[in-house]
C-alpha positions in Angstrom: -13.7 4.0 -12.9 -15.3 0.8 -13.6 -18.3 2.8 -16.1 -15.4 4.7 -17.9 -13.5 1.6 -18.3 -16.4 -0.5 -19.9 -17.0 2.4 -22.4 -13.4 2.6 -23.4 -12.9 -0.9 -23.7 -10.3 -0.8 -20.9 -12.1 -3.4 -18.9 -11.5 -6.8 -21.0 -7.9 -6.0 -20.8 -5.5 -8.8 -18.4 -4.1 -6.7 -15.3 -2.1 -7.1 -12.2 -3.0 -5.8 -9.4 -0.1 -5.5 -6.2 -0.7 -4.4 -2.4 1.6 -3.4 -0.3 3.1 -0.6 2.3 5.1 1.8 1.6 6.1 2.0 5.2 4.9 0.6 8.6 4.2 2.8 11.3 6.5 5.0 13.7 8.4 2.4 16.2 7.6 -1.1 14.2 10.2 -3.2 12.7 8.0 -5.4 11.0 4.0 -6.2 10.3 1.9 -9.4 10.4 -0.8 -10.5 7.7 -4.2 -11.2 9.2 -7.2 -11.5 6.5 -5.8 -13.7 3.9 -8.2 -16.7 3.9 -11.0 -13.7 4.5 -10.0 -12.7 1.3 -10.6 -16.0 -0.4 -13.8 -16.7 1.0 -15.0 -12.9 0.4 -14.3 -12.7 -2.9 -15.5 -16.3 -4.1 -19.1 -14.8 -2.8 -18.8 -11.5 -3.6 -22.1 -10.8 -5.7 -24.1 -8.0 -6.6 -28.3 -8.3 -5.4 -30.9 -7.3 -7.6 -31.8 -4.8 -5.0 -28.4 -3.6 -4.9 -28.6 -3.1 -8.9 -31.7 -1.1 -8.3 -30.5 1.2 -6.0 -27.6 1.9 -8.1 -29.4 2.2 -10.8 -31.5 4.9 -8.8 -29.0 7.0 -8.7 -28.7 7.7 -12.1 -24.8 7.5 -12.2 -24.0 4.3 -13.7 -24.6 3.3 -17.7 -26.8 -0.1 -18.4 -23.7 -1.7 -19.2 -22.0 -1.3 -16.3 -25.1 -2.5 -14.0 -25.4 -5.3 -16.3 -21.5 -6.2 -15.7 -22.5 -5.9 -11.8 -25.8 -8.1 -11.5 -23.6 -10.8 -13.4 -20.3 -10.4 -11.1 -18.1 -13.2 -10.8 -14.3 -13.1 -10.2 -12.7 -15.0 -12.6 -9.3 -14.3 -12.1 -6.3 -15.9 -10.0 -5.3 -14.4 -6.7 -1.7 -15.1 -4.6 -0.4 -13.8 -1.3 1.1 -14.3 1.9 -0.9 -16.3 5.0 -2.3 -15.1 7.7 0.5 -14.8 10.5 3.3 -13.8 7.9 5.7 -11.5 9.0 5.8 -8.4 6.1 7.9 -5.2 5.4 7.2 -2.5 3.7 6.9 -3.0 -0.3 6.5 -6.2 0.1 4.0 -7.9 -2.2 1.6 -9.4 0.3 -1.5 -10.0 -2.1 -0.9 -10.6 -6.1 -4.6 -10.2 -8.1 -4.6 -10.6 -11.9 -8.0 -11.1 -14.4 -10.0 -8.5 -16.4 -9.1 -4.5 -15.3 -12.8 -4.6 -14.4 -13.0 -7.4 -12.2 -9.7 -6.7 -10.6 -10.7 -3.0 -10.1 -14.1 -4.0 -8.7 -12.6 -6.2 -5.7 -10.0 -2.7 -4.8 -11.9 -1.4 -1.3 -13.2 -5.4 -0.5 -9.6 -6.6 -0.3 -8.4 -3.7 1.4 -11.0 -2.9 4.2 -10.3 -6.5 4.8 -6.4 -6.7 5.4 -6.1 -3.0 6.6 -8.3 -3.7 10.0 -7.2 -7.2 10.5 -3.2 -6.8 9.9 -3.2 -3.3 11.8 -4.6 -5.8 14.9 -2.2 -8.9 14.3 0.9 -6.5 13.8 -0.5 -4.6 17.2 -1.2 -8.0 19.0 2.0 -9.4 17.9 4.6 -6.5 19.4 2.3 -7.0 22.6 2.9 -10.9 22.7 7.1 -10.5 22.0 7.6 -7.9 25.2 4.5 -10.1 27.3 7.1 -12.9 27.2 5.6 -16.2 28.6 2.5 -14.3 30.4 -1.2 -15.2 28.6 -2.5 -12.3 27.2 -6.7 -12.3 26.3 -8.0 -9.6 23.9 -10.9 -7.9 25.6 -11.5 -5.1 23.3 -15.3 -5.9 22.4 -16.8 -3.0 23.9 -14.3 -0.2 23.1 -15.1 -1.3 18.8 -17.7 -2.0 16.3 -19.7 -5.2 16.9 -18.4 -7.1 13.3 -14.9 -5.6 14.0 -14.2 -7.1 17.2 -15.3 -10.4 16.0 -12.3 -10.4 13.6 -9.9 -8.5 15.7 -10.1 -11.2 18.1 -9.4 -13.8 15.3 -6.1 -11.4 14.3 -5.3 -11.6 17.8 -5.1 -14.9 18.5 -3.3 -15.7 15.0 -0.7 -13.0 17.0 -0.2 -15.2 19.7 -2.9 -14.1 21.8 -4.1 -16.8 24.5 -7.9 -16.2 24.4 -10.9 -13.8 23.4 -13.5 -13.1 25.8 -15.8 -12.6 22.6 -18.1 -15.9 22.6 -19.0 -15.0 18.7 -15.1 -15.7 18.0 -15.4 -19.2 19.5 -18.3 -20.0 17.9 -17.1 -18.7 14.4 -13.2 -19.3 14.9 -13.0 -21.8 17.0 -10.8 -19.0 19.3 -10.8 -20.3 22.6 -12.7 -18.0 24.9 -12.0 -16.8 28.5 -13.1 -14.3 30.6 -14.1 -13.0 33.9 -17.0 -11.0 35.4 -17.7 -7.2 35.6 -17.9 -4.6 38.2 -21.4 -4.3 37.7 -21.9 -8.2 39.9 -20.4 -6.8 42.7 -22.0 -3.7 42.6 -25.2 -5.5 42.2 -24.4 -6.9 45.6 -25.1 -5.8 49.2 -21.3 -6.6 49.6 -18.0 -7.3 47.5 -18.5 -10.7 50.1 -21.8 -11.5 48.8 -20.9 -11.1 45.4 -18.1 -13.3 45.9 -20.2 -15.9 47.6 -22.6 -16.2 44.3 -19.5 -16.3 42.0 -18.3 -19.2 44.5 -21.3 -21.1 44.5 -21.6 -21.0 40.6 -17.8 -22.1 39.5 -15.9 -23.1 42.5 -12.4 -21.8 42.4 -12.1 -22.5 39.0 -12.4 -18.3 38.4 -11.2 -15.2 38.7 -12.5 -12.7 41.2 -12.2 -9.0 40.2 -11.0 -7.3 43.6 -10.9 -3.9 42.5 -14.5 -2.9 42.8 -13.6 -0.9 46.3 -10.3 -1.6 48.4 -8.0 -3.9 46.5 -6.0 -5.2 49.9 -9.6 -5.7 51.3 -11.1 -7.3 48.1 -7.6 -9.7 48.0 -8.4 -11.0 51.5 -12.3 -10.7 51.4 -11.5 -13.5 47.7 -9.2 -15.4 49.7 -11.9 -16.1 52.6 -14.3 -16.8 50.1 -12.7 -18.8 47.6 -10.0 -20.3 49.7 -6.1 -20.6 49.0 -6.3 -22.8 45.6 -8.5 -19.5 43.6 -7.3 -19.9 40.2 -6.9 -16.1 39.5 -7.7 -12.4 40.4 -8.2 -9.1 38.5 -6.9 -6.2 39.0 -7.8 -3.0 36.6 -7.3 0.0 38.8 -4.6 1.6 40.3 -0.7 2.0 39.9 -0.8 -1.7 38.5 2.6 -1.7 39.3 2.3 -1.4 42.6 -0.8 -2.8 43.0 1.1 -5.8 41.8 3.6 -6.4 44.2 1.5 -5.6 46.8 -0.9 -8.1 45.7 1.4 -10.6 45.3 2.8 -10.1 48.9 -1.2 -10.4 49.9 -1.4 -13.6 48.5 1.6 -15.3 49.3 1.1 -14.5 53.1 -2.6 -15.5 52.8 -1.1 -19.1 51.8 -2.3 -18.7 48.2 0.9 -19.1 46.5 -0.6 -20.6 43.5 -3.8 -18.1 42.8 -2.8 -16.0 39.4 -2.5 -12.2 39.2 -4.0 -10.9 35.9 -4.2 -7.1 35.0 -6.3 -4.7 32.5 -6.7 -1.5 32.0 -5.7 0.4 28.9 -2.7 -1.8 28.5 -0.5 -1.9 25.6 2.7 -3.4 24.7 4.8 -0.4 26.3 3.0 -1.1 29.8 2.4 -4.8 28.8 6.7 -5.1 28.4 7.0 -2.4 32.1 4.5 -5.4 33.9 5.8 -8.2 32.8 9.0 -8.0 34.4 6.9 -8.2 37.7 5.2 -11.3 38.9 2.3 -11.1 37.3 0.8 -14.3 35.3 -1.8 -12.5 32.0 -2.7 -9.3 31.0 -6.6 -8.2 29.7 -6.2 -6.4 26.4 -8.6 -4.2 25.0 -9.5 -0.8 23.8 -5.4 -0.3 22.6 -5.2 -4.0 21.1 -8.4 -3.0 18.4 -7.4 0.3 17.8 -4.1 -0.8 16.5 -2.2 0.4 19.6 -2.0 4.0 18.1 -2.1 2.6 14.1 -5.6 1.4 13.0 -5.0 0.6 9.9 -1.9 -0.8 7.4 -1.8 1.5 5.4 -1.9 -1.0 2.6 -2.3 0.4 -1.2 -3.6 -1.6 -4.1 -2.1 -0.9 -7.1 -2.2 -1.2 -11.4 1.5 -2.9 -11.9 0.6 -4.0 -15.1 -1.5 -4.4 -17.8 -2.1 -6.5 -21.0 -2.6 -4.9 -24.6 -2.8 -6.7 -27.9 -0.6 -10.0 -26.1 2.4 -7.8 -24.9 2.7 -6.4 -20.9 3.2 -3.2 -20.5 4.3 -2.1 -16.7 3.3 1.1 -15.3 4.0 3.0 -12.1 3.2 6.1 -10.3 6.0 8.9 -10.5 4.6 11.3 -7.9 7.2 12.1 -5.5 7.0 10.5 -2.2 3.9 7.4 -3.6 6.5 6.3 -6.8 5.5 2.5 -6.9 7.7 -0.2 -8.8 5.9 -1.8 -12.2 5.2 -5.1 -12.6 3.3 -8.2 -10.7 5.9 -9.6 -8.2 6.1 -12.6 -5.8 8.6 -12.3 -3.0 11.6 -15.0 -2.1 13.4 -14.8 1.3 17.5 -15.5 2.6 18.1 -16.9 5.8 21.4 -16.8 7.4 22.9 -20.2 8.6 21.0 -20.0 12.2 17.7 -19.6 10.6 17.6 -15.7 10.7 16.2 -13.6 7.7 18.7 -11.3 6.0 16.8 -10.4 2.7 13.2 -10.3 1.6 13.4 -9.6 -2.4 10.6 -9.5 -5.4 11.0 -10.4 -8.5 9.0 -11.2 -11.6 6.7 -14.4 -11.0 7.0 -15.7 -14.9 10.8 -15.2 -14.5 11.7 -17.3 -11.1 15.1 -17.0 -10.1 17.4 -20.1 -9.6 17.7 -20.4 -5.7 20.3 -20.0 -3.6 20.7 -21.7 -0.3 17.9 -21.7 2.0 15.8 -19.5 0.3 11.3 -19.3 1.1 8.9 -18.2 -1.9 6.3 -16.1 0.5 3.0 -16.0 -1.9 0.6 -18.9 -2.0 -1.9 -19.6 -4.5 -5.5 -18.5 -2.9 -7.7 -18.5 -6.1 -7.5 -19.8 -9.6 -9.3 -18.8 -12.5 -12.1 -17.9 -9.9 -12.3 -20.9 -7.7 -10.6 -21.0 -4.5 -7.7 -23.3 -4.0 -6.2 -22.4 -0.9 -6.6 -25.0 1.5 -8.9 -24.3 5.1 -5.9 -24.0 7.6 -7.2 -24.2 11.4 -6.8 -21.4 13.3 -4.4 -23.2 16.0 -2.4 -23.7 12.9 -2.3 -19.7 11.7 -1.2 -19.4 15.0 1.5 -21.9 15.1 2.8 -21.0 12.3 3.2 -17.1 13.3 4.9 -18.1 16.2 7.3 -20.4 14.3 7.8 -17.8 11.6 8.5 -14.9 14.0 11.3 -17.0 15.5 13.2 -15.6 11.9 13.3 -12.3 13.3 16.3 -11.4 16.2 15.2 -11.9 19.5 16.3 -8.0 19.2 14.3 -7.1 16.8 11.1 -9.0 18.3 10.9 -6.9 21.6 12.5 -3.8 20.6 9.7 -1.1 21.0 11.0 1.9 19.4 13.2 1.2 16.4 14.4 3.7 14.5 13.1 1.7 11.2 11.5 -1.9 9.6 13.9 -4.7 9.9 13.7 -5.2 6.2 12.9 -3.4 3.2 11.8 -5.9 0.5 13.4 -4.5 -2.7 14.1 -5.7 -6.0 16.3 -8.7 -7.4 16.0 -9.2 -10.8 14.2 -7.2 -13.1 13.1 -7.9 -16.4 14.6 -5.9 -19.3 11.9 -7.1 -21.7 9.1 -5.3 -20.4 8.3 -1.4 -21.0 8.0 0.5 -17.6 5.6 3.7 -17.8 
């Protein structure tokens, strides 16, 4: 696209460029961002290497023109969108990208491999923290996905509301605080579940959990108890009818005098067994291989789309037609209504050069994240992200939060006012 677009002189033309969903998946009322600030720090190094030219230029597909516009890359252009931990429905406009057609076009499969992983795990991570309820939940998916992608799920996670990661490379890149307990394969290693607990003992104290499934759970409860004594912060349990295992355990413990050691389950969970549990007494739940597969929905779905382009100074919208993927023409920014108690009513978009005059308490979602090709979007910590999902998601019903099988999104962001002045295609 971007060879026939430098040959037809397509490419030095303004354009907007929209992502959004057309819908979010089967049984979710709404979605959550995660990959914004990615986005801005991706694109502000995107660059093409001279070996990367080569090869391209190897394969005898592109013209000299376009691998000269690649070995000099730089966006130029402005980019808007929602934050990372913003609630979003479908159509709305959760990233706004404008420049040249062909630097626009160029950043298409960047932006979206980027907020189609990490939003499908924040959305998944989310549902899973509304139905946990107060219990700590710790994302332990690193084995059951690629190495890269469990880095960043655990960073969509915790924006979610997830307590911890057990992935160190998290802590050490996103400062996501990091727990986790040990393996099977320590006990195993062992003459005896006893021994095993004796070496975990010696090395932290009761400051730990001891994984008591590795042969009899009743025995490994009492066998952890002896060990570790009364004041053991935790166990694990990730085998079994976990809810029985759970009440049973808790009986174990309380008789045993350790009233105050924490029960904390894995095993496949996901927010339909996470919200069944956590009506027990039970204290955190061990995330994993559902949490970064999306529980069921790896990816967003997100589309980026042509709303607009420029020609000789005058805009002209265009849209696909095609039934079932018709899109709506023109860039857009989005503007939210609460009720009087603080609960969202209306997401709408209209046309960012034609603002509408607000009207009570009313939220513009996009943010600036790059202007002409530098980034202005101010470094948020991640305790912050996660902050302010949790604050936002308190604009949502309580309903609507834990619900697990709506019969469709909360909203549906659709249009306010549209401008009569522009040609739609």
């Amino acid at each position: 696209m971007l060879d026939a677009a430098l040959l037809s002189q397509v490419a030095s033309q303004k354009s907007y460029f929209e992502v959004y969903a057309r819908t979010l998946p089967p049984q979710r009322s709404y979605g959550v961002l995660a990959g914004t600030a990615r986005i801005a720090e991706a694109v502000k190094s995107y660059r093409f290497s001279k070996n990367q030219i080569d090869y391209l230029k190897s394969t005898s597909v592109l013209h000299e023109k376009t691998l000269a516009f690649l070995a000099n890359f730089s966006f130029t252009g402005s980019i808007w969108g929602y934050l990372d931990g913003d609630l979003y429905f479908p159509n709305s406009p959760v990233l706004r990208v404008e420049g040249t057609f062909a630097e626009t076009l160029i950043l298409e499969t960047l932006i979206l491999s980027i907020l189609n992983f990490d939003t499908a795990i924040a959305s998944a991570a989310s549902r899973m923290v509304q139905v946990g309820g107060s219990k700590a939940l710790i994302e332990m998916g690193t084995r059951r996905t690629n190495d890269r992608a469990a880095v960043l799920a655990a960073r969509a996670a915790y924006i979610a509301g997830f307590s911890a990661t057990s992935n160190l490379q998290a802590g050490f890149e996103f400062s996501v605080p990091t727990s986790g307990t040990v393996g099977h394969a320590l006990i195993l290693a062992h003459q005896s579940e006893r021994e095993a607990f004796h070496a975990q003992y010696e090395t932290y104290g009761t400051e730990t959990t001891a994984l008591v499934d590795t042969y009899d759970i009743e025995t490994g409860i009492r066998t952890a108890i002896e060990v570790f004594g009364t004041k053991l912060r935790s166990i694990r349990i990730d085998s079994g009818d976990l809810k029985d295992e759970v009440t049973r355990a808790r009986r174990i413990l309380d008789d045993l005098g350790a009233t105050s050691t924490q029960i904390i389950l894995s095993g496949d969970l996901d927010e339909y067994s996470i919200s069944d549990l956590s009506k027990l007494k039970v204290d955190g739940f061990g995330v994993g291989t559902r949490l970064v597969g999306g529980s069921g929905y790896p990816s967003a779905n997100f589309v980026y789309k042509l709303v607009a382009i420029e020609n000789n100074s005058e805009v002209r919208y265009v849209a696909k037609t095609s039934s079932q993927k018709e899109s709506i023409g023109g860039p857009k920014d989005a503007i939210r209504f609460y009720a009087n108690d603080g609960i969202l009513v209306k997401e709408h978009t209209f046309d960012p050069y034609n603002v509408p005059a607000p009207l009570g308490r009313v939220d513009r979602v996009q943010k600036e994240l790059i202007r002409a090709g530098t980034v202005t979007l101010e470094p948020l910590d991640i305790k912050e992200l996660r902050r302010r999902h949790l604050e936002s998601i308190e604009v949502l019903p309580i309903s609507t939060r834990q619900e697990l099988q709506p019969e469709g999104p909360y909203l549906v962001a659709s249009p306010w006012i549209e401008s009569s002045s522009k040609k739609q295609d």
